[in-house]
N, C-alpha and C positions, 0 to 999 in steps of 0.2 A: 636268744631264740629258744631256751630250754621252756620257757614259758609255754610255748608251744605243745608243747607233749605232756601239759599238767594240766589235768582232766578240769576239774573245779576251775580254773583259768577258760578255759573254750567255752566249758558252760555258761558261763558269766559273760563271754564276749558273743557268742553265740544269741543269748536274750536281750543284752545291750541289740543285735543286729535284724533281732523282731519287733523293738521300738522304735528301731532309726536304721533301716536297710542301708540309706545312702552315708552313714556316717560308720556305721562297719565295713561297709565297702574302701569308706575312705582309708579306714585304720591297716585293712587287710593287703592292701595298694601300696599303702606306706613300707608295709615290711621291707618291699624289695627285693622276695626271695627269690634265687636264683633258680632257672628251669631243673637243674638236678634235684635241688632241694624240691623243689614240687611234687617232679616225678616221684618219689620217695612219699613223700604225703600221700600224693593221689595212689599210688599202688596199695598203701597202707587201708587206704579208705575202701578202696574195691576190695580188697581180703577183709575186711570187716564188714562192710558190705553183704558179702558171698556168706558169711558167717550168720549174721542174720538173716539171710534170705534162707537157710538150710533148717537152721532153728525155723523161721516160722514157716516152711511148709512141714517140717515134721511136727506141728505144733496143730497147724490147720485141721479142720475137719473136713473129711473127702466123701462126696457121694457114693454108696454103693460098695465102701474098700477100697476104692480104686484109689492107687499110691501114684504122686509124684516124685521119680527118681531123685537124689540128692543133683544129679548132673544136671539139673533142669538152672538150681540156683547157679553153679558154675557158670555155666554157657550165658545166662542171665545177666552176672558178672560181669562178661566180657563185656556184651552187647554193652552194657552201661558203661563199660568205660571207653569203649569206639565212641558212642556218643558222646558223652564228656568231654570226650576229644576236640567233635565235630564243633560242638558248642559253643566251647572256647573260640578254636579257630574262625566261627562264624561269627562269634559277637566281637572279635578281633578285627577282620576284615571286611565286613558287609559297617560295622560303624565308621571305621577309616573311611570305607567309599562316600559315607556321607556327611565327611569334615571333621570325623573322632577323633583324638589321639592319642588315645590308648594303646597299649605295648599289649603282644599277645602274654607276655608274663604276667602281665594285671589278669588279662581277660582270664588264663584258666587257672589264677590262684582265687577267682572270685567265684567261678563252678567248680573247683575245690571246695570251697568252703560253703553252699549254698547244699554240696553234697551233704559235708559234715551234719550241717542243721538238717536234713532229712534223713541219716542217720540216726539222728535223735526221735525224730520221729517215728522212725521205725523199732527203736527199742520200745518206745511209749506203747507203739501200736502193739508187740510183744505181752509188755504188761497186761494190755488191754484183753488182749487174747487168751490170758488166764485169770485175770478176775471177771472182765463186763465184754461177752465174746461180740456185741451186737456194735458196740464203739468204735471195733475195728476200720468198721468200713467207712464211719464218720471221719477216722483219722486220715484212711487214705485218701479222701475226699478234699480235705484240712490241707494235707503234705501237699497236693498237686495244686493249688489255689495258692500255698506256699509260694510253691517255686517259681511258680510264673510271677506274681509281686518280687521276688528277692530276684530274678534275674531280669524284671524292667528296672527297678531300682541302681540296680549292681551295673546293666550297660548304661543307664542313663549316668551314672557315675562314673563311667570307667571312661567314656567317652565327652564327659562335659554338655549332655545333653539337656535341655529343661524340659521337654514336654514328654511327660511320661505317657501319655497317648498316643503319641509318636511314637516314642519305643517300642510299645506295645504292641501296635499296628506291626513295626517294623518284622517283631519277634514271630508272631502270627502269621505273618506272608512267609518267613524267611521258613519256618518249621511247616508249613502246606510244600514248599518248593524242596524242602527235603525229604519229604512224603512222598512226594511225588518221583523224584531222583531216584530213591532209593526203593521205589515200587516198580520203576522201569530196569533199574541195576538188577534185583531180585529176577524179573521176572526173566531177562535176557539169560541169569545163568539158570531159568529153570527151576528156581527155589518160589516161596511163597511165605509173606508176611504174616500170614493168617494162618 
């Protein structure tokens, strides 16, 4: 497992998993790692995360002077990793309801790792933002088109699924129903998404 924690190793598994989503899913599946060991990953990922998100708003150009507090990436942090959570658990259980059988260990060692590949992305987008500042926003364009392929791929793998239009569909209904969830939760305690 030390393999795991050597950078040049992830990279390489990492671009093996932007030519063949569903065969880096397989491999990442295979590991087997246990929920501690995850945990530990995934907090690892959110602290570097939170680290690039500080870097690139102090990196960012702001209208007018107006500064984004460093707390904005923190709190940003969290939120993504509540989500992360959700994600998992949801492409856990809403694929089980529809004949899946995938263990939630698979489900959020694969949005663990779908994270990591958009971590990368976000250093790229970094680079990007001190050599060619206009690419930026092509990258975050790139990342979110990303993720949506690598987690149809990753549930239709995780759960033995074939029609990746189904998935897709599935994913789409399941994130509007969370939308909506969490716009009713919001509003009940008085808070605002927006």
């Amino acid at each position: 497992m030390t393999h795991l924690l050597h950078l040049p190793t992830l990279l390489r598994l990492a671009r093996q998993t932007l030519t063949d989503p569903r065969e880096g899913a397989r491999y990442i599946m295979g590991l087997n790692l246990p929920r501690r060991i995850l945990m530990q990953f995934y907090l690892l990922e959110l602290v570097l995360s939170a680290m690039s998100s500080v870097i690139f708003l102090s990196l960012a150009p702001m209208p007018d002077g107006m500064a984004i507090p460093a707390e904005t990436a923190v709190t940003y942090t969290a939120f993504e990793g509540v989500i992360g959570l959700i994600i998992a658990f949801g492409a856990f259980r809403i694929g089980q309801a529809f004949g899946g059988q995938g263990s939630f260990e698979q489900a959020f060692a694969l949005v663990i790792w779908a994270q990591f590949i958009l971590l990368c992305f976000s250093v790229l987008q970094l680079v990007a933002m001190v050599v060619l500042p206009p690419l930026t926003d092509v990258i975050s364009i790139a990342a979110l088109a990303l993720f949506f392929w690598l987690m149809v791929n990753f549930v239709a793998e995780l759960h033995g699924f074939t029609s990746l239009g189904l998935v897709f569909a599935g994913i789409i209904v399941s994130l509007l129903g969370l939308a909506i969830l969490l716009s009713i939760l919001f509003s009940a305690m008085g808070l605002s998404l927006v």
